[in-house]
C-alpha atoms as a printed R data frame, in Angstrom:
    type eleno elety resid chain resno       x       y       z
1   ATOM     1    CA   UNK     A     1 -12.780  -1.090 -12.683
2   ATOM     2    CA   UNK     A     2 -14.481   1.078 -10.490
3   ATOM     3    CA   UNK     A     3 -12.674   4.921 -11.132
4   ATOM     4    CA   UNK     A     4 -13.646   5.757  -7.410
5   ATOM     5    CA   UNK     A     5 -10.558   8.170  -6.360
6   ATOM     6    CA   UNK     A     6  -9.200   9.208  -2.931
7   ATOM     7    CA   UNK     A     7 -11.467  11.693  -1.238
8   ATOM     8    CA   UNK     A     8  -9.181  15.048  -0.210
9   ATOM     9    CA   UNK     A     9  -7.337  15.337   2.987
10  ATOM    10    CA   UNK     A    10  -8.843  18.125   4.171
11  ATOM    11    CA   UNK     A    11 -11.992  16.411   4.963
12  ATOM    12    CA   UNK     A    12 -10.004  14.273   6.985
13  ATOM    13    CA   UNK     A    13 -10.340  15.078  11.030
14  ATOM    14    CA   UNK     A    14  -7.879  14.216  13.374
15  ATOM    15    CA   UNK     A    15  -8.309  11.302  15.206
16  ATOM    16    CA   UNK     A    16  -6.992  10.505  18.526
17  ATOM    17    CA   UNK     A    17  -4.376   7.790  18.414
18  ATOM    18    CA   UNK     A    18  -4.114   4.334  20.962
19  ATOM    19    CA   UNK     A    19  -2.085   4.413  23.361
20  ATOM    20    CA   UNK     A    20   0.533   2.427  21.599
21  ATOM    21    CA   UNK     A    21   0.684   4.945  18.652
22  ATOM    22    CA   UNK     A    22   3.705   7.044  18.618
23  ATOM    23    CA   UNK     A    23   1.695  10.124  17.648
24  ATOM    24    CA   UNK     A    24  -0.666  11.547  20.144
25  ATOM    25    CA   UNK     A    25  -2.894  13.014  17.407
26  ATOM    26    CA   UNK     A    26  -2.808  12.806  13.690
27  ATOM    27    CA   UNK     A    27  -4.159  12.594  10.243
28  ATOM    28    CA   UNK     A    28  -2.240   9.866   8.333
29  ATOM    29    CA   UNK     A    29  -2.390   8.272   4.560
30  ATOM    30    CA   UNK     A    30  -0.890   5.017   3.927
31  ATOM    31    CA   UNK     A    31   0.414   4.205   0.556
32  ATOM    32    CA   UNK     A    32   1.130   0.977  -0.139
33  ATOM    33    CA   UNK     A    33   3.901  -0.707  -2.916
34  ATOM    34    CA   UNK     A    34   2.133  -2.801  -5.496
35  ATOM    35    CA   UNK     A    35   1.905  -6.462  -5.987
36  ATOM    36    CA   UNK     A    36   3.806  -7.781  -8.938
37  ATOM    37    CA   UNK     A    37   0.789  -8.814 -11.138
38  ATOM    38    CA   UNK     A    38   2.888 -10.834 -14.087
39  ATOM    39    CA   UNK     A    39   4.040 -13.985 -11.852
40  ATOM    40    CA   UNK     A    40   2.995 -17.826 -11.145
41  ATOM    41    CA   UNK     A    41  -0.079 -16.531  -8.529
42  ATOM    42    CA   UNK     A    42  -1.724 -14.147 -11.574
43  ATOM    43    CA   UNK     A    43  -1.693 -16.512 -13.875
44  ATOM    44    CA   UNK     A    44  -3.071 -18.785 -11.605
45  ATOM    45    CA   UNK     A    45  -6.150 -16.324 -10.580
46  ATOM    46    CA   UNK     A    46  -6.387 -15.355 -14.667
47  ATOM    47    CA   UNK     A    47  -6.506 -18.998 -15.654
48  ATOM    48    CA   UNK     A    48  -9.654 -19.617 -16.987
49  ATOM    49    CA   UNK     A    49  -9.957 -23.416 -15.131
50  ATOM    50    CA   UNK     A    50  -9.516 -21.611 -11.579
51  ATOM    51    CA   UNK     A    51 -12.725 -22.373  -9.585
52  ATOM    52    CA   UNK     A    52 -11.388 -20.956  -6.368
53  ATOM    53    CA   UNK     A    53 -13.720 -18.085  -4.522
54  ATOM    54    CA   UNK     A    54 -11.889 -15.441  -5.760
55  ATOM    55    CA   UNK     A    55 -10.849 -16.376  -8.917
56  ATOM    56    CA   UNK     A    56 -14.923 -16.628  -9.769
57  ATOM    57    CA   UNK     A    57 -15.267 -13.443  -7.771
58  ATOM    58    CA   UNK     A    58 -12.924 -12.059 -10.845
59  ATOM    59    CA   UNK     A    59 -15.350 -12.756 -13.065
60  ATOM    60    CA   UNK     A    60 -18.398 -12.135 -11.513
61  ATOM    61    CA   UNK     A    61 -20.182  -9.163 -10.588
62  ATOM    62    CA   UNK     A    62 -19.427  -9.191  -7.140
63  ATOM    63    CA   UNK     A    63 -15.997  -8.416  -8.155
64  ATOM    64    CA   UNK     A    64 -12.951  -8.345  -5.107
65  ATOM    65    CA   UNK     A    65 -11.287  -5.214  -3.916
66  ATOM    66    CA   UNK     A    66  -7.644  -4.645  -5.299
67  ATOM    67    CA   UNK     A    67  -6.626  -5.194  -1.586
68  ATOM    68    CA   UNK     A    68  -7.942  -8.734  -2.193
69  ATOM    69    CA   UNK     A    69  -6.538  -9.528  -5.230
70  ATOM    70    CA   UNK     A    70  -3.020  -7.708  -4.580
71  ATOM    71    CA   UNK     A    71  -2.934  -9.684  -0.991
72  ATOM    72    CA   UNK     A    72  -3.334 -12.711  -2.781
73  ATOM    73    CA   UNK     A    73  -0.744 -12.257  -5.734
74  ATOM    74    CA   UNK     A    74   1.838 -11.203  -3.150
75  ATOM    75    CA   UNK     A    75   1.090 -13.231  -0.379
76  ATOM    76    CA   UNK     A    76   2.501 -12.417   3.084
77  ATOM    77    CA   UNK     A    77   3.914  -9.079   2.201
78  ATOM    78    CA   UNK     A    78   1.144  -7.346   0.677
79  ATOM    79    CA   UNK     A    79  -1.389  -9.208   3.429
80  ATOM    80    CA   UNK     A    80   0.762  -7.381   6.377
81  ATOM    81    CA   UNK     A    81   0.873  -3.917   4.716
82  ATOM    82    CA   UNK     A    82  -3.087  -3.795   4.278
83  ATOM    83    CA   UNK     A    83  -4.047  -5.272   7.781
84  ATOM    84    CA   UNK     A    84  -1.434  -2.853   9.175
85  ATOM    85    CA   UNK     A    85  -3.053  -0.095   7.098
86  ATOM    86    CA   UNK     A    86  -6.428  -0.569   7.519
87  ATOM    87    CA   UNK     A    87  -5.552  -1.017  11.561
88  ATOM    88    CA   UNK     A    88  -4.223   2.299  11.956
89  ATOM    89    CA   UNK     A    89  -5.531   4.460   9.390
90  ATOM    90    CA   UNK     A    90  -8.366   7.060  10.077
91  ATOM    91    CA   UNK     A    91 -11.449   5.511  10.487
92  ATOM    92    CA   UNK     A    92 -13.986   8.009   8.710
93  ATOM    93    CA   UNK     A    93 -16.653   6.772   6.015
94  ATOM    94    CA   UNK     A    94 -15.349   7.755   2.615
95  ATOM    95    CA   UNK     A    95 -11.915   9.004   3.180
96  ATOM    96    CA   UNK     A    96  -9.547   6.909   1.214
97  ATOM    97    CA   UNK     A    97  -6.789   6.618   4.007
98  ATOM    98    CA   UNK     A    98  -5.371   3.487   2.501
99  ATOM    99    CA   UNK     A    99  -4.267   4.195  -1.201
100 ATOM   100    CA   UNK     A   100  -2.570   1.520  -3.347
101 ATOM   101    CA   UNK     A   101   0.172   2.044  -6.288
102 ATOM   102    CA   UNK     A   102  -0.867   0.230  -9.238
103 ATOM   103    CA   UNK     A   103   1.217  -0.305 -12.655
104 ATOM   104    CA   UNK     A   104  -0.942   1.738 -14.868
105 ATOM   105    CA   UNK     A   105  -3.362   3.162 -13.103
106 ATOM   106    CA   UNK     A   106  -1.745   5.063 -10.545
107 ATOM   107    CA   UNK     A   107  -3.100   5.555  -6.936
108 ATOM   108    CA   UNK     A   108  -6.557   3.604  -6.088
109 ATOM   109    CA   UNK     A   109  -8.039   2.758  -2.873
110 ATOM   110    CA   UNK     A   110  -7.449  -0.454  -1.505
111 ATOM   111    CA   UNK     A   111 -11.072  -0.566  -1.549
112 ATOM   112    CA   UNK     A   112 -11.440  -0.556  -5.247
113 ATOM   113    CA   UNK     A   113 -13.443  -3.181  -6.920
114 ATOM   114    CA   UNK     A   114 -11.769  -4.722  -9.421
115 ATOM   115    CA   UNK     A   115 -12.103  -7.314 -12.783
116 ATOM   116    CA   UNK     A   116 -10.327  -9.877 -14.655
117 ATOM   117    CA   UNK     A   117  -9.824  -7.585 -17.538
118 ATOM   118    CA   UNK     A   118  -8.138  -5.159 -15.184
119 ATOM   119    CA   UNK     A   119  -5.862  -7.417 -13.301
120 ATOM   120    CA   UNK     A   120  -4.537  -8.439 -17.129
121 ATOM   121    CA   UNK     A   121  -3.940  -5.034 -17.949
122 ATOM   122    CA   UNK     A   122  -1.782  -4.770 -14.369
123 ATOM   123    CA   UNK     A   123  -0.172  -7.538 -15.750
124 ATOM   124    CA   UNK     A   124   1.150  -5.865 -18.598
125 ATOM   125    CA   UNK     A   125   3.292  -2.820 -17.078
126 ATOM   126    CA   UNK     A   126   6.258  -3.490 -15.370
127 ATOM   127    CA   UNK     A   127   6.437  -1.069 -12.182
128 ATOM   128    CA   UNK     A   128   9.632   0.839 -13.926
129 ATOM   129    CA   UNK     A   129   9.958   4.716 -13.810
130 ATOM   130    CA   UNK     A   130  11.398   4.616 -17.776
131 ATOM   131    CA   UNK     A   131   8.015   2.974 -18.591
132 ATOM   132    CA   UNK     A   132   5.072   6.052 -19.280
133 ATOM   133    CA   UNK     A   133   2.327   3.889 -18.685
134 ATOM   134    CA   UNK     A   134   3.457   3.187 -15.115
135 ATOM   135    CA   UNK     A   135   5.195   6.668 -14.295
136 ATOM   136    CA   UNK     A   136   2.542   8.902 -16.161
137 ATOM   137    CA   UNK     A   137  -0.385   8.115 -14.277
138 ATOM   138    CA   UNK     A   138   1.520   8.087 -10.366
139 ATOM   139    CA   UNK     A   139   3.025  11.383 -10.817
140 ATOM   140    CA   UNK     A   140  -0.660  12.635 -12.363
141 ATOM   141    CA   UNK     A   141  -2.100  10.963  -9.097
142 ATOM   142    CA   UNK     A   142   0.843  11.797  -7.055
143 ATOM   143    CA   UNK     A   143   0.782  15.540  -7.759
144 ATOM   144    CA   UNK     A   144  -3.485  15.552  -7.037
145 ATOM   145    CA   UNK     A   145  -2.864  14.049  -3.717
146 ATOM   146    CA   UNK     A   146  -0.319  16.469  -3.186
147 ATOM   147    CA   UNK     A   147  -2.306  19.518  -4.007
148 ATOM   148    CA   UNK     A   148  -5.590  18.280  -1.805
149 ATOM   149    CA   UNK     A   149  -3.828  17.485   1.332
150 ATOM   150    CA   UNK     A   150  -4.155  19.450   4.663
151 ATOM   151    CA   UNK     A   151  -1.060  21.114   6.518
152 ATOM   152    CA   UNK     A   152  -0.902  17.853   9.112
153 ATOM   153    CA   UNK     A   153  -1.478  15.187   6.762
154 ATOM   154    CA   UNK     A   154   1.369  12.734   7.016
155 ATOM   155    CA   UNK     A   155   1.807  10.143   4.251
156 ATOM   156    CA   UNK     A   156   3.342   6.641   5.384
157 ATOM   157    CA   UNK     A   157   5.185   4.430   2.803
158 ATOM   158    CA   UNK     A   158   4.305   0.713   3.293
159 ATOM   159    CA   UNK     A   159   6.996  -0.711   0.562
160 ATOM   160    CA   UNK     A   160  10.490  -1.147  -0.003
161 ATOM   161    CA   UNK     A   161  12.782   2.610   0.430
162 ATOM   162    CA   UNK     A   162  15.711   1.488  -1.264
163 ATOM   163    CA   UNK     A   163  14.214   1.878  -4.407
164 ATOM   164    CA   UNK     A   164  13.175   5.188  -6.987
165 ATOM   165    CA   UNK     A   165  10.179   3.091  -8.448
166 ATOM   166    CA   UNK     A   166   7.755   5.555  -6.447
167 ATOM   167    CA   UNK     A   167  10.319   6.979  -3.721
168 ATOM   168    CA   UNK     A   168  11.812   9.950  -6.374
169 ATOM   169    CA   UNK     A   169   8.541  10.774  -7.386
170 ATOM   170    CA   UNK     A   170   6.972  10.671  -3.912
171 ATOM   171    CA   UNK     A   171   9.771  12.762  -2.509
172 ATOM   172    CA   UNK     A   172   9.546  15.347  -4.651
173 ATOM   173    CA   UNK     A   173   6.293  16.270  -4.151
174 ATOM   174    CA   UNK     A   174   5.899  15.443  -0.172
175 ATOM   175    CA   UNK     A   175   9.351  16.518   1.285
176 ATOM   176    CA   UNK     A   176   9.874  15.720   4.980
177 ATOM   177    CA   UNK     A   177   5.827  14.403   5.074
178 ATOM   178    CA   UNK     A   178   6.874  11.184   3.407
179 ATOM   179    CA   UNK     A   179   7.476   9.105   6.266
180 ATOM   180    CA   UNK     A   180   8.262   5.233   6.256
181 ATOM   181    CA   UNK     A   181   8.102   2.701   9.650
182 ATOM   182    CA   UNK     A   182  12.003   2.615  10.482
183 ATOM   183    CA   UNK     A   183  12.163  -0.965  11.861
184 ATOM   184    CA   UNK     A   184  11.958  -1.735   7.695
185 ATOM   185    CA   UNK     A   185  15.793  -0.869   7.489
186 ATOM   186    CA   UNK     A   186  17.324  -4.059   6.856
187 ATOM   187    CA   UNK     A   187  14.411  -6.044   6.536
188 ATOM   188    CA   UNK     A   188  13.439  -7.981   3.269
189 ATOM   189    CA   UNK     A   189   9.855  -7.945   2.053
190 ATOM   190    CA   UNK     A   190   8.581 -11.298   3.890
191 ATOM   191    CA   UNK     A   191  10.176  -9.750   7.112
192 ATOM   192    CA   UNK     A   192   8.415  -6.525   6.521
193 ATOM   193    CA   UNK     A   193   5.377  -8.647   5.629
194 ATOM   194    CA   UNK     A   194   5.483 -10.915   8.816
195 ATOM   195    CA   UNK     A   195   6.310  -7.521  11.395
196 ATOM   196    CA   UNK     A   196   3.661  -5.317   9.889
197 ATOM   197    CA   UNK     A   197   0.953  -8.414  10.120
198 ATOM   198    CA   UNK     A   198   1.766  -8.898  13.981
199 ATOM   199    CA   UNK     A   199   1.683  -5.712  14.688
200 ATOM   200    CA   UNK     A   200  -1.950  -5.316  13.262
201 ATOM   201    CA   UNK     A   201  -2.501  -8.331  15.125
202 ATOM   202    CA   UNK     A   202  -1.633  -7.295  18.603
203 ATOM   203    CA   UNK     A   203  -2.833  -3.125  17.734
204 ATOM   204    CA   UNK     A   204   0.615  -1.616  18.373
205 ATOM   205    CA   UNK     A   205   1.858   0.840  16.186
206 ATOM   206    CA   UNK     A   206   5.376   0.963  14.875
207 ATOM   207    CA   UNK     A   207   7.231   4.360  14.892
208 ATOM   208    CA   UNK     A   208   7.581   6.577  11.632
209 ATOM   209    CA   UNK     A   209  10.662   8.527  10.330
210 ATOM   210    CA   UNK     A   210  11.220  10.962   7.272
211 ATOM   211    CA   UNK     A   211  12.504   9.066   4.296
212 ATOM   212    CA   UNK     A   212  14.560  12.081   3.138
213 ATOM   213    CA   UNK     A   213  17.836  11.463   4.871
214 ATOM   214    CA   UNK     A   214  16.918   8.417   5.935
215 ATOM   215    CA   UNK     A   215  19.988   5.533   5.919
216 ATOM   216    CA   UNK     A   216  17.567   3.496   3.565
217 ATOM   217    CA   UNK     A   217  20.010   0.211   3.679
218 ATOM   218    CA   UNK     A   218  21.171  -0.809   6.894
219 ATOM   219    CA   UNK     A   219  22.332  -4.467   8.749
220 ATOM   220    CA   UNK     A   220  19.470  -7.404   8.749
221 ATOM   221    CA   UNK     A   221  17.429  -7.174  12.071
222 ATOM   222    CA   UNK     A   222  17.373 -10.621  13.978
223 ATOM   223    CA   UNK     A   223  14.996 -12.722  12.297
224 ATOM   224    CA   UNK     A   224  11.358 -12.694  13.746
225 ATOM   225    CA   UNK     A   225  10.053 -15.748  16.116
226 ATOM   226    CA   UNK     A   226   7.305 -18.072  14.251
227 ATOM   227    CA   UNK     A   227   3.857 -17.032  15.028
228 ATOM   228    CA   UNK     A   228   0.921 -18.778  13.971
229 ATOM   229    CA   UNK     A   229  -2.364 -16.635  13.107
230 ATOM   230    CA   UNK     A   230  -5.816 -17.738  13.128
């Protein structure tokens, strides 16, 4: 795997927002929950018989980005959070604006190329805060992001808020920065998946609240109408 890491804050410049956005100006990071890399679609992309184009991509030296791979072990969820991401984060060459947990290997961009032999070693950590080899490495990564960013750096959580997996960790060391969209209250992850996707879609940025002393669990939003994507 490529050991590219994310470039420091402070080189990031403000960007004027669309209209849509709920921030005039601002300098954003979007970190996004990880894919579970131990199910039915992993071993599917690990199997040795796949033939599909990124399955040989795995193998090959024009290796996919973790974005890639993670969209395609997750599905839905994962796809929205990067498209809504990579819609609305700062758009400067080299600044890592989209960063991606990982279960041993802390924060990468989504831009990272990637390997077979690395998406088996995801596949061998559990994302669990008791387990070292998953909490070690985020808190190292964590704490460098934390040191490197500028005073108007926001940080937007793309993942579930209910849980400690990353949210304890990330708390601690952003405060009131750590922000999370709050139409995710209520909402499981193919609802978060399906909103954050159509939004990208249609360029319209959702609205961003602290997570500390946020209500994290709240009643289920109506259900979204079907869309069809091309």
């Amino acid at each position: 795997m490529e050991r590219g890491g994310f470039q420091s804050a402070r080189s990031l410049k403000t960007k004027k927002a669309t209209k849509k956005s709920p921030l005039p100006v601002s300098s954003r990071i979007f970190l996004l929950s990880p894919a579970y890399a131990g199910g039915l679609r992993a071993q599917m992309i690990l199997s040795e018989r796949a033939q599909f184009n990124l399955a040989r991509r795995l193998r090959s030296s024009d290796r996919p980005t973790l974005g890639e791979v993670f969209s395609f072990l997750s599905g839905l969820y994962f796809r929205g959070k990067l498209a809504y991401a990579k819609t609305f984060a700062p758009d400067l060459p080299g600044a890592a604006g989209v960063l991606v947990i990982t279960p041993n290997r802390g924060l990468l961009p989504a831009y990272t190329r990637i390997a077979v032999d690395d998406l088996r070693a995801f596949a061998e950590v559990d994302i669990d805060a008791s387990d070292p080899r998953y909490r070690e490495p985020l808190e190292r990564d964590i704490r460098k992001l934390a040191r490197h960013l500028s005073a108007e750096t926001e940080l937007v959580l793309l993942g579930s808020i209910a849980t400690g997996k990353y949210v304890d960790v990330l708390l601690e060391n952003f405060g009131e920065r750590l922000l999370f969209p709050s139409e995710f209250v209520g909402r499981g992850d193919m609802s978060r998946g399906g909103l954050l996707l159509r939004c990208a879609v249609d360029r319209c940025e959702l609205q961003y609240i602290p997570v500390s002393g946020a209500i994290r669990k709240g009643k289920r939003p109506p259900k979204l109408a079907p869309r069809r994507y091309t």
